[in-house]
KOLLO-589535 format. One line per 5 residues: number of its first residue (from 1); their letters; for each residue x, y, z of C-alpha. Coordinates in steps of 0.25 Angstrom, whole numbers, plus 5000, padded with zeros to 4 digits. Example, Ala and Ser with C-alpha at 12.3 -4.5 7.8 and 13.67 -1.06 7.14 Angstrom:
KOLLO-589535
1 = AS = 5049/4982/5031  5055/4996/5029 .
//
This chain:
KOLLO-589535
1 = XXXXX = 5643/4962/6598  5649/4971/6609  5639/4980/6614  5639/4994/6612  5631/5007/6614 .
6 = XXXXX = 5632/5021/6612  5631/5032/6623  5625/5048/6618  5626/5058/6629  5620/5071/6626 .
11 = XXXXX = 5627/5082/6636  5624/5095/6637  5636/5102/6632  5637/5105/6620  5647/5119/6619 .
16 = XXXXX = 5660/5116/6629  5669/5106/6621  5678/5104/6632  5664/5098/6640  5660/5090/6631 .
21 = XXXXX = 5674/5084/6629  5677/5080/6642  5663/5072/6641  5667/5066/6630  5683/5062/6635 .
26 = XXXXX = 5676/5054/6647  5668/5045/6636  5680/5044/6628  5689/5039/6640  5678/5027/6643 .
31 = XXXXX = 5687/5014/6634  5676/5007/6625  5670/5020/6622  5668/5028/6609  5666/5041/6608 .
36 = XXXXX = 5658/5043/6596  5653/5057/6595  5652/5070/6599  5642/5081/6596  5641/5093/6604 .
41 = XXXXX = 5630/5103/6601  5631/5118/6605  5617/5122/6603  5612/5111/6610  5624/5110/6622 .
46 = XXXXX = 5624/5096/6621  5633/5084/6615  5630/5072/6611  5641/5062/6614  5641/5047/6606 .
51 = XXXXX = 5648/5036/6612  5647/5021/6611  5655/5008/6616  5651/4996/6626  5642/4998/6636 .
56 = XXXXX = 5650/5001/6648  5660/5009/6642  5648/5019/6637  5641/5018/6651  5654/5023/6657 .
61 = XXXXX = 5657/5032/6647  5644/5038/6648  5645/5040/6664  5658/5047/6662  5653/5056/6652 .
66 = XXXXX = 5641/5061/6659  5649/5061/6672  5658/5072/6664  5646/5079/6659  5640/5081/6673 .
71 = XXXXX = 5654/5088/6677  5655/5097/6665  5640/5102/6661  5633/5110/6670  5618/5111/6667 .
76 = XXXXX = 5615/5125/6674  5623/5131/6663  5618/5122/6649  5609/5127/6639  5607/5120/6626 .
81 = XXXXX = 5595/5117/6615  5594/5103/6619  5585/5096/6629  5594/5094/6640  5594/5089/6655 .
86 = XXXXX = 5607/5087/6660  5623/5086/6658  5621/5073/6651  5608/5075/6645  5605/5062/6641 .
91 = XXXXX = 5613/5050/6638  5608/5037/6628  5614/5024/6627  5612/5018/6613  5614/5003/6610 .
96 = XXXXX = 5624/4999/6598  5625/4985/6596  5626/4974/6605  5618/4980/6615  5602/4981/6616 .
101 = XXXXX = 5594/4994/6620  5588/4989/6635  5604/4984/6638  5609/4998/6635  5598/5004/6643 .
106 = XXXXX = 5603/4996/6655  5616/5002/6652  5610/5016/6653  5604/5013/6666  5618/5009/6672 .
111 = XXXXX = 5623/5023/6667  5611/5031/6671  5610/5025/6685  5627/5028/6685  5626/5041/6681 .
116 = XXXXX = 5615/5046/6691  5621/5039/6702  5636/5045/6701  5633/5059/6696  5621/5061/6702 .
121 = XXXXX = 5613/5065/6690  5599/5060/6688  5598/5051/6678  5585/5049/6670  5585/5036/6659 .
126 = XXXXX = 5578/5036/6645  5575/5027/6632  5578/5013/6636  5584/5013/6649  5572/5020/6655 .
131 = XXXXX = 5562/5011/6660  5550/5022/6662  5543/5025/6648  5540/5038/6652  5554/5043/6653 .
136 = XXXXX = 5561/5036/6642  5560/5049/6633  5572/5057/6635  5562/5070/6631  5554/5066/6641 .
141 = XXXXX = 5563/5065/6653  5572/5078/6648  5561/5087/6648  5562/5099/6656  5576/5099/6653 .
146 = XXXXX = 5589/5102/6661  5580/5113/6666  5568/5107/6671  5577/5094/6679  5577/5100/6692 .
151 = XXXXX = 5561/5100/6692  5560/5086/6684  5569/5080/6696  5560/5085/6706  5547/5077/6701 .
156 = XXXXX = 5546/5062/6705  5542/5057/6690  5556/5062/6685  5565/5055/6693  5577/5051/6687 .
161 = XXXXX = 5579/5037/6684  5593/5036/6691  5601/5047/6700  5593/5058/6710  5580/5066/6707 .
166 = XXXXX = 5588/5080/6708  5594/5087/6699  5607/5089/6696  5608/5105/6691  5624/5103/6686 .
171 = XXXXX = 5621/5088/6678  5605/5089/6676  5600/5075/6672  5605/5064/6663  5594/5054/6654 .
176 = XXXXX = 5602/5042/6650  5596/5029/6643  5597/5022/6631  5591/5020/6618  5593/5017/6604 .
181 = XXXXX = 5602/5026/6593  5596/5039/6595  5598/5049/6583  5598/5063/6585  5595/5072/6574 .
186 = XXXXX = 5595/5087/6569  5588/5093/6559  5592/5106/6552  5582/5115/6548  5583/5128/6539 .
191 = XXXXX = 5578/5136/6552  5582/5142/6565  5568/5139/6572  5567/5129/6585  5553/5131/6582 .
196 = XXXXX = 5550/5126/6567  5561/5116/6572  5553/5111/6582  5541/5110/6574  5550/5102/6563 .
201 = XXXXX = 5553/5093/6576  5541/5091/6581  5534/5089/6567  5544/5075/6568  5546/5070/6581 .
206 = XXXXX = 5539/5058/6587  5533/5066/6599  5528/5076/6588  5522/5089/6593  5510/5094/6604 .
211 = XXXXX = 5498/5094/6597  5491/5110/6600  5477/5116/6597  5477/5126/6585  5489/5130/6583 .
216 = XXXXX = 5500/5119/6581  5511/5128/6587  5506/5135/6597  5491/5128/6601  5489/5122/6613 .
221 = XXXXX = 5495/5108/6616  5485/5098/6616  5484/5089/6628  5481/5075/6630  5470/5071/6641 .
226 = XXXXX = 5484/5067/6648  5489/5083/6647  5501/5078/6639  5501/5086/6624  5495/5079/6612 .
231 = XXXXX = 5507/5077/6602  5505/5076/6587  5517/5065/6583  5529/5070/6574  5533/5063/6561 .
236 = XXXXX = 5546/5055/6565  5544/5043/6575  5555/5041/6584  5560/5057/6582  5561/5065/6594 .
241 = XXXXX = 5562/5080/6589  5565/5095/6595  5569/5108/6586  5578/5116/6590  5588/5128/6585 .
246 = XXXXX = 5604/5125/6585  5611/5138/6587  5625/5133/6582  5620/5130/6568  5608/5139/6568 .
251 = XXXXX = 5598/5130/6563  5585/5124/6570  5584/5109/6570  5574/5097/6571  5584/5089/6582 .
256 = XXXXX = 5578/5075/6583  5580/5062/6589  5580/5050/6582  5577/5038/6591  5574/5028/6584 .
261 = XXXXX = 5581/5028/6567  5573/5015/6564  5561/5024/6566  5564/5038/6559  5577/5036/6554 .
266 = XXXXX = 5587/5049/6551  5583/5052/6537  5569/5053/6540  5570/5061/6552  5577/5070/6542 .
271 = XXXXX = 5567/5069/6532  5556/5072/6539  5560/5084/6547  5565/5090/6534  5551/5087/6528 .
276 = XXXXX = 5544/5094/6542  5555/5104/6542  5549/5108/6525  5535/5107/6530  5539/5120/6540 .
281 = XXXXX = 5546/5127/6530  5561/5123/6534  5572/5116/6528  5580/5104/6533  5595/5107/6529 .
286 = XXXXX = 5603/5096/6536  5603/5087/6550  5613/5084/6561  5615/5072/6569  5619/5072/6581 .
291 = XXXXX = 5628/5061/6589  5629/5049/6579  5619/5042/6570  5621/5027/6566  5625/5024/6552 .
296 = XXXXX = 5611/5016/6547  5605/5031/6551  5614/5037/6542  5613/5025/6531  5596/5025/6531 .
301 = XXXXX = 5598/5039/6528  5607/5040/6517  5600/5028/6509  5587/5037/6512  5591/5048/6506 .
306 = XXXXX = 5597/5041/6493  5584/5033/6490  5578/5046/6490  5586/5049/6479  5585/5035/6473 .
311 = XXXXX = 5599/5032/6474  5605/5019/6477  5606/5016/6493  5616/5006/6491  5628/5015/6492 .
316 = XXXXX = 5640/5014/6502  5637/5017/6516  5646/5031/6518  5638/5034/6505  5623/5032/6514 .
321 = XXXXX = 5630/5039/6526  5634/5051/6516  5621/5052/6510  5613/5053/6522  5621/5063/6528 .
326 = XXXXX = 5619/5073/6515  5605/5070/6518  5604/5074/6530  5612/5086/6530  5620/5080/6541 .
331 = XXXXX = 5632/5090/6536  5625/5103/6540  5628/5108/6551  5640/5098/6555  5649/5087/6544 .
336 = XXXXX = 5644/5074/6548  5656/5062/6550  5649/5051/6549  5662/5043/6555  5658/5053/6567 .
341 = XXXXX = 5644/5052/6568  5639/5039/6562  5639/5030/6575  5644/5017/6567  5654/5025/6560 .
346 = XXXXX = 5659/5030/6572  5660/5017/6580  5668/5011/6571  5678/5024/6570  5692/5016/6573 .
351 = XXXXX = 5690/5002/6569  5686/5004/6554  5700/5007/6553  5703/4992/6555  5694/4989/6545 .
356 = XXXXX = 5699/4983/6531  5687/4991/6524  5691/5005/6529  5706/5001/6522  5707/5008/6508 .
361 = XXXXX = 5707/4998/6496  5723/4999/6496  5723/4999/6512  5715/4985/6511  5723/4980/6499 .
366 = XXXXX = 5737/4985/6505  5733/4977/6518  5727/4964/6510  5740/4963/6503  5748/4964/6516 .
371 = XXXXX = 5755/4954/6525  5741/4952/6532  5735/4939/6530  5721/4948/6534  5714/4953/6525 .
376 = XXXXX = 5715/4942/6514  5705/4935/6506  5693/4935/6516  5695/4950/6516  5695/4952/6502 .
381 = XXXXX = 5686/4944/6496  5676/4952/6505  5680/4964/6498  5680/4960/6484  5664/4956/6489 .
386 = XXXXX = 5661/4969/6494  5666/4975/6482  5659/4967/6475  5645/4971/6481  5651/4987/6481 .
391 = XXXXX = 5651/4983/6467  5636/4978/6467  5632/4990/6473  5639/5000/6466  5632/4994/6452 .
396 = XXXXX = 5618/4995/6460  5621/5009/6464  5625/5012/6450  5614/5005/6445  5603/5012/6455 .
401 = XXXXX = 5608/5026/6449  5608/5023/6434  5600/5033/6425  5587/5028/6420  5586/5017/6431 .
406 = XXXXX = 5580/5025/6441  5569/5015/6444  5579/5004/6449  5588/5012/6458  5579/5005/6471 .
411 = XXXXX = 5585/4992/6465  5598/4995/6462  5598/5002/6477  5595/4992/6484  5605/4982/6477 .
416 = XXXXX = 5617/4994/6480  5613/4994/6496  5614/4978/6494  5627/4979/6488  5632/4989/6498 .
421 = XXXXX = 5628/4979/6510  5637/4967/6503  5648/4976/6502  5647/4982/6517  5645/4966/6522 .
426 = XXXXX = 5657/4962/6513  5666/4973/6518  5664/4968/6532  5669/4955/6528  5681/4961/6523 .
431 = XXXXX = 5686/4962/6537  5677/4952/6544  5686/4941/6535  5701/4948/6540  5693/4949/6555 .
436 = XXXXX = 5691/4934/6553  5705/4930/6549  5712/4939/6561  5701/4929/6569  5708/4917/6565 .
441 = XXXXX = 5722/4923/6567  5717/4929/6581  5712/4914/6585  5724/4908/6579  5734/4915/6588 .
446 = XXXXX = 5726/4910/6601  5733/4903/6612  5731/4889/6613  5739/4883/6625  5726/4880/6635 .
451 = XXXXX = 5716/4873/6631  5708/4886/6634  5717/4894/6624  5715/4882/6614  5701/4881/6614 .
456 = XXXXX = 5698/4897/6613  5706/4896/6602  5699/4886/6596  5686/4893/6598  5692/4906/6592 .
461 = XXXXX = 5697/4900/6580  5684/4892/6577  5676/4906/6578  5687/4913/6568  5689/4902/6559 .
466 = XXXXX = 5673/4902/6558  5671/4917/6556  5683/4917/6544  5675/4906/6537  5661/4915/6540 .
471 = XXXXX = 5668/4927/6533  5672/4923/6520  5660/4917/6519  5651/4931/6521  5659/4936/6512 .
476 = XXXXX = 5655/4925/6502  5638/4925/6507  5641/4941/6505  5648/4941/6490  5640/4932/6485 .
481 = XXXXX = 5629/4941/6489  5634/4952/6480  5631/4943/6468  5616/4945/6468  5621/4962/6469 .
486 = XXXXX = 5629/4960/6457  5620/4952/6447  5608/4961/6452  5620/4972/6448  5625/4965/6433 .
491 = XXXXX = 5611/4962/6428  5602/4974/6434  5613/4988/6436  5619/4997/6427  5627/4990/6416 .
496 = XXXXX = 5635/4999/6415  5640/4992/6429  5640/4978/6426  5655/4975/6425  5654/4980/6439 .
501 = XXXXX = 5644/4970/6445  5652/4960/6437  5666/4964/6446  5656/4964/6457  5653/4950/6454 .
506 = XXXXX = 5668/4945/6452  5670/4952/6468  5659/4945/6474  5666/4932/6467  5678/4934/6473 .
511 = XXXXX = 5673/4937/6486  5667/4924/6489  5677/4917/6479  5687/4923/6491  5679/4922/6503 .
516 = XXXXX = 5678/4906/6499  5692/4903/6499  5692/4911/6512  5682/4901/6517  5689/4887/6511 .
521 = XXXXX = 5701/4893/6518  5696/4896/6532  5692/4884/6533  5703/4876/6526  5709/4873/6542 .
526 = XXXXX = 5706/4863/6551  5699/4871/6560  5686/4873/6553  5673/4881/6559  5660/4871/6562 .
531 = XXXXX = 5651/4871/6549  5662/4873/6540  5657/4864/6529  5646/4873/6527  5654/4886/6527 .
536 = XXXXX = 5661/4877/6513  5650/4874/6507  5645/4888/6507  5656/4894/6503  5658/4885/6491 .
541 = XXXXX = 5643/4888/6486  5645/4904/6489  5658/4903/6480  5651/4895/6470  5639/4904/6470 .
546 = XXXXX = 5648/4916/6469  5655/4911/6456  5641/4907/6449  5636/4922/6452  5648/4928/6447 .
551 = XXXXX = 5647/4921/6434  5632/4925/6434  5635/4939/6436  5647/4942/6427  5639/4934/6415 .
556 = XXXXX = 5626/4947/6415  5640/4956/6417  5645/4950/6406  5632/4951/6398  5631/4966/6400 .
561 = XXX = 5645/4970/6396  5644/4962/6383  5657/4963/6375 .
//
């Protein structure tokens, strides 16, 4: 897996468009980069720019981009709501895939060390690239501000990690590091108040609030024999937390920082600050992310949400995604794409087109019929699996929300979200089989005049003729799967669908009926991958074993239709 990582500058302009464009074109002309998002705030003065690609590409991206931001802002003239301490404010690396946490660290530190030594900005490191614990809290090294650097810069202690101890009035200073997917979240309240906001924000972040005599407003803070303030912890673990009041909508809200989704995942940020919000007389009414949030967020959410209902979870994907984002009130303030701000969903914005599922039924039909010996059988009978389970699951979902059967919906819930990931897994095999094919036709077409040519060859058509046996055989592990769905389905769910967990049944049949004469005909050749005996006999007991279930199941539907 190639490695990848994602790069969120925050810089502090949020108003001039023509600014933040010409930021944004020095990324975009940087090959191996995608620009993924960009969201300008005008209360704040600040934009949060996503971009993501291989880790040399970002870092060079990166560089050009706050380069172009220390041309264009000046710092003597920005004002803003957020904390703030230089042109680039602050600039993260997140890992992706491929890549662990300390390796993109190392990355930041080629960046920061770049940055401070060409443009002469002192840079300050944070999260994982910073080897000091005291100063790996971004809060902690941007206190004091934009306003308060020329001071900070004078005192031995602060330092900055890479560039020179003075400061830089235009460009201000930079914090770059790297950490893990950061979300940052906005709460809407009913109020216009930075001050019950803050109360709602300290009432939940981590770091929580000072601890006073007498009054909890405005007694004195109580000290540690240390002279730092006593803190009485918030109710979020993993939160960090300010209110503030946003102009442009004319609303307060709780603005929080998710660091850690394992921890306090989105909906329960969002429950809990409604339910602190209601303890101090104010009303939640909707939320705003800003930047991009990865689909699982998004996904735990919306089946959150629909067991508070008790409601089945195992419903499509776009259907979680949908629900979360009504739940959420994501749609307040601004419409919420998720092909825009879902980081998945973006990524993969321009190669889903090649894909045979995003083709319409007659799209895939029209091509299948075609000259093209791709897609074929392999392709297909993955299909008629995943419609199969589709099948399974729709039964269970039905099932779940059947009148009077209240007490099972748990049951037939979690037999749905086992339908739906069979489907998902079979609809991957859908082009993983044609991928396969064009594998052994790319191998084919190889030169093979040197020795060298021949035995590259040689080795690339072992390795495709292996993983066009692998294939069809997933597809037949995976159909065969579906069978426990559908008899759960044909003894247990409503009967009113029984014929339909009976067609789900014949699918699933001919799915690895299919997929097996794919396997007896990749390796009917003479060049046959090591352990192909074994491959057989599999297959012949997974297509015995899908003809025996069938039998099975159709006979209870059978029963249930009577005449």
């Amino acid at each position: 897996m190639p490695a990848l990582i994602e790069c969120v500058p925050n810089f502090s302009e949020g108003r001039n468009p023509d600014t933040i464009r010409q930021i944004t074109s020095r990324i975009e002309a940087v090959d191996g980069v995608t620009l993924l998002h960009v969201d300008p705030g005008k209360a704040t003065n600040r934009t949060v720019v996503t971009f993501a690609g291989a880790p040399e590409a970002v870092i060079e991206a990166a560089f050009r981009a706050i380069q172009m931001a220390a041309e264009l802002i000046d710092m003597r003239q920005h004002q803003g709501e957020h904390p703030r301490m230089g042109a680039t404010d602050v600039c993260p690396l997140i890992p992706i895939s491929g890549i662990t946490l300390e390796e993109t660290a190392l990355h930041a530190r080629r960046l920061a060390e770049r940055v401070a030594r060409e443009l002469r900005i002192p840079v300050y490191l944070y999260e994982a690239a910073q080897p000091d614990p005291a100063r790996k809290n971004l809060a902690v090294i941007r206190a004091g501000e934009y306003e308060g650097l020329a001071r900070k810069l004078e005192d031995p202690r602060w330092a900055p990690d890479f560039g020179p101890a003075e400061f830089n009035p235009r460009s201000g200073a930079t914090v770059i590091g790297a950490r893990d997917f950061l979300v940052a979240f906005n709460v809407n309240l009913n109020t216009t108040s930075t001050r019950r906001a803050n109360a709602v924000a300290f009432d939940v972040r981590e770091a929580g609030r000072p601890k006073r005599e007498g009054d909890p407003l405005t007694g004195k803070v109580v000290s540690d024999t240390g002279g730092q303030p006593v803190m009485i912890p918030g109710s979020l673990k993993a939160v960090k937390a300010i209110g503030w009041f946003i102009e442009e909508y004319g609303i307060a809200q709780v603005s929080m920082n998710l660091t850690d989704l394992s921890v306090t995942p989105l909906h329960l940020a969002f429950e809990e600050v409604c339910r602190k919000a209601e303890g101090r007389g104010m009303r939640v009414t909707g939320s705003e992310l800003v930047g991009l949030v990865p689909l699982s967020a998004l996904l735990e959410a919306g089946r959150y949400f629909l067991r508070k209902q008790q409601r089945s979870v195992g419903v499509p994907e776009h259907e979680l995604v949908k629900i979360a984002i009504r739940s959420l009130g994501l749609n307040e303030l601004a419409p919420f794409d998720p092909s825009e701000r879902v980081l998945e969903y973006r990524l993969a914005k321009g190669s889903r087109d090649a894909a045979l599922t995003s083709l319409t039924v007659e799209g895939f039909a029209d091509l299948t019929s075609s000259e093209s010996p791709a897609p074929g059988g392999g392709s297909v009978s993955a299909l008629v699996g995943a419609l199969g389970a589709s099948l399974g699951a729709m039964v269970a979902n039905l099932s779940a929300h059947k009148r009077g059967w209240e007490a099972k919906w748990e049951d037939f819930s979690t037999w749905a979200e086992g339908g739906q990931q069979l489907k998902v897994e079979l609809l991957r095999l859908v082009d993983e089989d044609t991928k396969a094919f064009n594998a052994v036709l790319t191998a084919m077409a190889m030169p093979k005049g040197t020795p060298e040519e021949q035995a590259a060859r040689r080795e690339a058509m072992d390795s495709a003729n292996r993983r066009a046996v692998e294939v069809p055989l997933e597809v037949m592990r995976r159909s065969l799967t579906t069978f426990d769905l559908l008899m759960a389905m044909a003894q247990h769910g409503n009967p009113v669908s029984a014929s339909d967990a009976g067609v789900g049944a014949i699918c699933a049949r001919t799915a690895v009926r299919g997929a097996w004469l794919n396997v007896r005909t990749n390796l009917s050749g003479p060049s046959k991958p090591a352990g192909f005996e074994t491959m057989l006999s599999e297959g012949r007991r997974l297509a015995a074993d899908a003809e025996q279930k069938e039998k099975e199941i159709l006979a209870v539907v059978e029963g249930k239709m009577g005449a």
